[in-house]
C-alpha positions in Angstrom: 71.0 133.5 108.7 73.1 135.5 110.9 76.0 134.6 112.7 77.0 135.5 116.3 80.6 135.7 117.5 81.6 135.5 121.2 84.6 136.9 123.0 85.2 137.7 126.5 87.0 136.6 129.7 88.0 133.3 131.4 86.7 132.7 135.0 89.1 134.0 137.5 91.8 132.1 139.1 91.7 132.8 142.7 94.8 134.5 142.9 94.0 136.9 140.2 94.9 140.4 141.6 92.0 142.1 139.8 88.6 140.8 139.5 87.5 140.5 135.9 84.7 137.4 136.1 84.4 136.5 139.3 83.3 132.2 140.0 80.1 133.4 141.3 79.5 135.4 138.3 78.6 132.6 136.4 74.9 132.6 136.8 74.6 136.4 136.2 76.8 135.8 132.9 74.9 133.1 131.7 71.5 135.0 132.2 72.8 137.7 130.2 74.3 135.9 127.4 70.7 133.8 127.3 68.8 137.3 126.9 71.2 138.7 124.3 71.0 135.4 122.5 66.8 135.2 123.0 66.6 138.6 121.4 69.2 137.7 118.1 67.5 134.5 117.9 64.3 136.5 117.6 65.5 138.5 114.5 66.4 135.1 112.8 68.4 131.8 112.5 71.5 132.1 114.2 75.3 130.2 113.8 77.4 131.0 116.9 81.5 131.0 116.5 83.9 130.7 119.9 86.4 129.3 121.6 85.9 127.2 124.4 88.0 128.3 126.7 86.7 128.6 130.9 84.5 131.1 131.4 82.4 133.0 129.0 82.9 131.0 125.7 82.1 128.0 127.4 79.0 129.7 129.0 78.4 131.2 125.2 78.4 127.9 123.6 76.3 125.7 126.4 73.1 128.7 125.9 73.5 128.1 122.3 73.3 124.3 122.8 70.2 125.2 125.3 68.6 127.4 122.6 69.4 124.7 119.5 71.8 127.2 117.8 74.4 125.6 115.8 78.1 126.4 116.7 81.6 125.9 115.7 84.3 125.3 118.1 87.5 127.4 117.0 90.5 126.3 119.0 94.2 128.2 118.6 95.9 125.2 119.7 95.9 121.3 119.4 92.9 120.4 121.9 95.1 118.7 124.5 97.2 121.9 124.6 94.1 124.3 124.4 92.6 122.4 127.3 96.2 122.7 129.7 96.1 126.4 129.2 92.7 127.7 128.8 90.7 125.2 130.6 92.0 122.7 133.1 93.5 125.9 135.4 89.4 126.6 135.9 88.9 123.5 137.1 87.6 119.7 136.4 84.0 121.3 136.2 85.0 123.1 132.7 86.9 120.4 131.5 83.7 118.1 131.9 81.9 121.1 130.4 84.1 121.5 127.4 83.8 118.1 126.4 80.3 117.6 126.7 80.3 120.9 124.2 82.5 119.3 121.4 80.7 116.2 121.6 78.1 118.6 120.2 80.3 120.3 117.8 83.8 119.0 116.9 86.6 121.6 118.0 88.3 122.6 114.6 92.2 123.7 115.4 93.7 126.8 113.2 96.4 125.1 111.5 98.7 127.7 111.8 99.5 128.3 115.2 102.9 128.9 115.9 103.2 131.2 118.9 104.0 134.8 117.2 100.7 136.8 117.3 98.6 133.3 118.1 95.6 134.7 119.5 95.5 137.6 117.6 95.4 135.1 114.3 92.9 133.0 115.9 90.8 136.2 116.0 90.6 136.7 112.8 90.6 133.3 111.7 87.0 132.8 113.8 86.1 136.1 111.9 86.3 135.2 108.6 85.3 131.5 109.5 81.6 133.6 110.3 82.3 135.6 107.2 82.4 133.0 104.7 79.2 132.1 105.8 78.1 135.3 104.1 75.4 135.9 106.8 72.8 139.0 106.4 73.9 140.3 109.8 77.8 139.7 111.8 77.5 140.2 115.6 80.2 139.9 118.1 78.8 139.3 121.7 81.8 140.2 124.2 81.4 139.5 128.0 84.2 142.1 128.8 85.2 144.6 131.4 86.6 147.5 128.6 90.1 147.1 129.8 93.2 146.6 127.3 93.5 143.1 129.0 96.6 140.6 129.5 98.4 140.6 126.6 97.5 140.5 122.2 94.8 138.7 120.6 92.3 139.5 123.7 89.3 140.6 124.0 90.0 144.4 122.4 91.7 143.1 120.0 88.8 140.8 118.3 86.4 143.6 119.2 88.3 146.0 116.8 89.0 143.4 114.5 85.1 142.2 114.3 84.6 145.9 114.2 86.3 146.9 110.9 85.0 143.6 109.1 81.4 144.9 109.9 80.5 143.6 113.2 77.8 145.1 115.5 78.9 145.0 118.8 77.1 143.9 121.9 78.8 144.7 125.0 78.2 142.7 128.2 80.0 144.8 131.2 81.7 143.2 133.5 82.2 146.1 135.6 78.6 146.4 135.8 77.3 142.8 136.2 79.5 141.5 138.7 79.5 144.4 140.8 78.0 142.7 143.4 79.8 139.5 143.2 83.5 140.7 142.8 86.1 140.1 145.8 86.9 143.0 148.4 
């Protein structure tokens, strides 16, 4: 078995001053993350690992559903306050979406999740959640446009993290996928 982690960006808010994933990305993101997964899938059983925020992990985890690979939900926070910040902002759409997903799969929560370096602890926390499964291969799937990001615990930060725990890393560029669907 080998186990596939996802990271990458939320769908963008409409006033988001630069474009990272576009709304009318979606369909190029999801056709992407189907391939990659297709291909892994190919080489052996698969578990997948993610959040669930808007956006790619929620993408991520509805292609695993499609393909019948088994996930696991990782939340930072209590779901009701997981869903106010990285969720509901999207749009009712996603919240529908997320809870059609962990009717599939429970969310678990990371117990601790006081606010000091939250993100960054619920990186390694889904890490070593994959880890323990002792799986022949570790892959972390990132739908991310190589910037530094927002702030700690993004996207670079799992990807260096995944990196140094043994990770091979696929890279899905955002820069080059939604090239043509980006704003002006």
């Amino acid at each position: 078995m080998n186990a596939v982690l996802f990271t990458g960006h939320r769908i963008d808010s409409p006033d988001r001053p630069q474009p990272r994933f576009p709304p009318g990305s979606e369909f190029i993101a999801r056709a992407v993350i189907a391939q990659v997964l297709i291909a892994e899938q190919s080489k052996g059983p698969l578990t997948a690992f993610a959040g669930a925020a808007s956006g790619g992990d929620i993408l991520f985890l509805e292609v695993c559903r499609e393909l019948d690979i088994p996930f696991q939900i990782l939340l930072a926070l209590p779901e009701a306050e997981f869903l106010r910040k990285s969720v509901e902002p999207a749009g009712a759409d996603w919240v529908a979406r997320f809870h059609a997903l962990a009717a599939v799969s429970k969310p678990r929560v990371m117990q601790d999740n006081s606010s000091e370096g939250l993100w960054a602890r619920n990186n390694r926390w889904m890490i070593e959640s994959a880890l323990v499964l002792k799986p022949k291969e570790f892959v972390l799937l990132a739908l991310w446009d190589g910037q530094t990001g927002d702030g700690p615990g993004g996207t670079l930060d799992m990807i260096t993290t995944a990196r140094q725990h043994g990770a091979r890393f696929i890279h899905l560029d955002t820069r080059k996928l939604f090239i043509r669907t980006a704003r002006p």
